[in-house]
C-alpha positions as CSV (number, residue, x, y, z in Angstrom):
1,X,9.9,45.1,-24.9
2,X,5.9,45.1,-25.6
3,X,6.1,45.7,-29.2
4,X,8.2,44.6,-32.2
5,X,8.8,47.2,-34.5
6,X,10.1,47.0,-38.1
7,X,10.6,50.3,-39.8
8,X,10.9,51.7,-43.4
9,X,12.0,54.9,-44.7
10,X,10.3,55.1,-47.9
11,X,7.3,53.9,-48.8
12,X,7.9,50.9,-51.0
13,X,9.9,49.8,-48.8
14,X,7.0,49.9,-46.3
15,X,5.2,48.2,-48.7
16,X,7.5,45.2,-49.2
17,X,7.5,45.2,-45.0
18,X,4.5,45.2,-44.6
19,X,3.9,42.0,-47.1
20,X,6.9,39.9,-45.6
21,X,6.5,40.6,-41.9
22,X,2.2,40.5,-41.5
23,X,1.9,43.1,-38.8
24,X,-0.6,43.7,-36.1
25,X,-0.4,47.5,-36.8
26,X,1.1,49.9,-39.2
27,X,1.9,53.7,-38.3
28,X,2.6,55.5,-41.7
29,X,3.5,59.1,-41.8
30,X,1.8,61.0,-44.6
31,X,4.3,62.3,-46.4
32,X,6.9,59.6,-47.1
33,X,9.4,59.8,-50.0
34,X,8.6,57.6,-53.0
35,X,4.8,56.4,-52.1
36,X,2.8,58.7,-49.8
37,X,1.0,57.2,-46.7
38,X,-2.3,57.6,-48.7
39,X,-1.4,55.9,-52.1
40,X,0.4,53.1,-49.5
41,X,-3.0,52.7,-47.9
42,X,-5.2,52.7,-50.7
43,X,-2.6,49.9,-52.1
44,X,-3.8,47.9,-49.0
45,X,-6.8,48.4,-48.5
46,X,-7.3,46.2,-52.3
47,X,-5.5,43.5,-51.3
48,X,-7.1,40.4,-48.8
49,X,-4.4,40.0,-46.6
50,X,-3.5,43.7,-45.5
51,X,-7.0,45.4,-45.8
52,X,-7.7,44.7,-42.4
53,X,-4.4,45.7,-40.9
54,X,-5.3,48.8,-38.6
55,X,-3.3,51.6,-39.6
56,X,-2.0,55.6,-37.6
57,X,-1.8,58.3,-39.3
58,X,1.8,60.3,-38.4
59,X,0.6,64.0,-39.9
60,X,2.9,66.9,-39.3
61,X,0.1,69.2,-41.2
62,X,-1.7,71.6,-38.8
63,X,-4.5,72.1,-40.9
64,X,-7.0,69.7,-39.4
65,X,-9.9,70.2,-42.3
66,X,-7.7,68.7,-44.3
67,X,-9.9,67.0,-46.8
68,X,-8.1,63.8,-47.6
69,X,-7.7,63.8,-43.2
70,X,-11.4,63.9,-43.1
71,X,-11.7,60.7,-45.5
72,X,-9.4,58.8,-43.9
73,X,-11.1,59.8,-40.4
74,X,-14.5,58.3,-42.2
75,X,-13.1,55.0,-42.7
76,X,-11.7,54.6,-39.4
77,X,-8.5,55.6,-39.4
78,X,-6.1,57.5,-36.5
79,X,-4.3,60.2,-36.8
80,X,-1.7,61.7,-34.6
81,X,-0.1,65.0,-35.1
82,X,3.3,65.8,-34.9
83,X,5.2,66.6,-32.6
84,X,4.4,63.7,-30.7
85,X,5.6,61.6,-28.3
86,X,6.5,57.9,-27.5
87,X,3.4,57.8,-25.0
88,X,1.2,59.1,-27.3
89,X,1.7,56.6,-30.0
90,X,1.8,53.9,-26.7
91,X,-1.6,55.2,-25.8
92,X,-3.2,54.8,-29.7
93,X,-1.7,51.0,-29.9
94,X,-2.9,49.4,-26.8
95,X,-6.2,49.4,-27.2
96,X,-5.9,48.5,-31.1
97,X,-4.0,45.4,-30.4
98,X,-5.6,44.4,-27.6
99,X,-9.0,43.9,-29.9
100,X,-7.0,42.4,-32.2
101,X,-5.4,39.8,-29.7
102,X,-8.7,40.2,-27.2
């Protein structure tokens, strides 16, 4: 395949993933049990060695004025709404890792 994905249920368990495997790219769905996508991010956004990891928003909130959206969106980040499909999340990735690898 073109990718190798590791995945985590919950959010420390993201955490600990994310720490052991080093990845190119990190989609994180907003709500998550334990940890929520935005307490996991602003975790790695402190430390040197994840801050730069680019990371995709998974929302399945409608409400696009969302106000911690409209943060995030400031700093950079993606976000995809759910429903959404494996082409979608294909088409948000390429060009992210290809600047990375590039």
């Amino acid at each position: 395949g073109e990718f190798e994905v590791a995945v985590a249920s919950e959010g420390e368990a993201g955490l600990d993933l994310v720490e052991s495997w080093n990845p190119d790219l990190i989609l994180l769905d907003m709500r998550l049990p334990g940890l929520s996508g935005l307490e996991i991010v602003s975790i790695l956004q402190k430390e040197q060695s994840t801050k730069d990891i680019p990371v995709i928003f998974l929302t399945g909130l409608a409400i696009k004025e969302d106000s911690e959206e409209g943060l995030l969106k400031k700093n950079g980040f993606i976000f995809i709404t759910k429903p959404v499909s494996t082409q979608d999340i294909i088409n948000q990735i390429k060009p992210i890792l290809a600047k990375k690898t590039g």
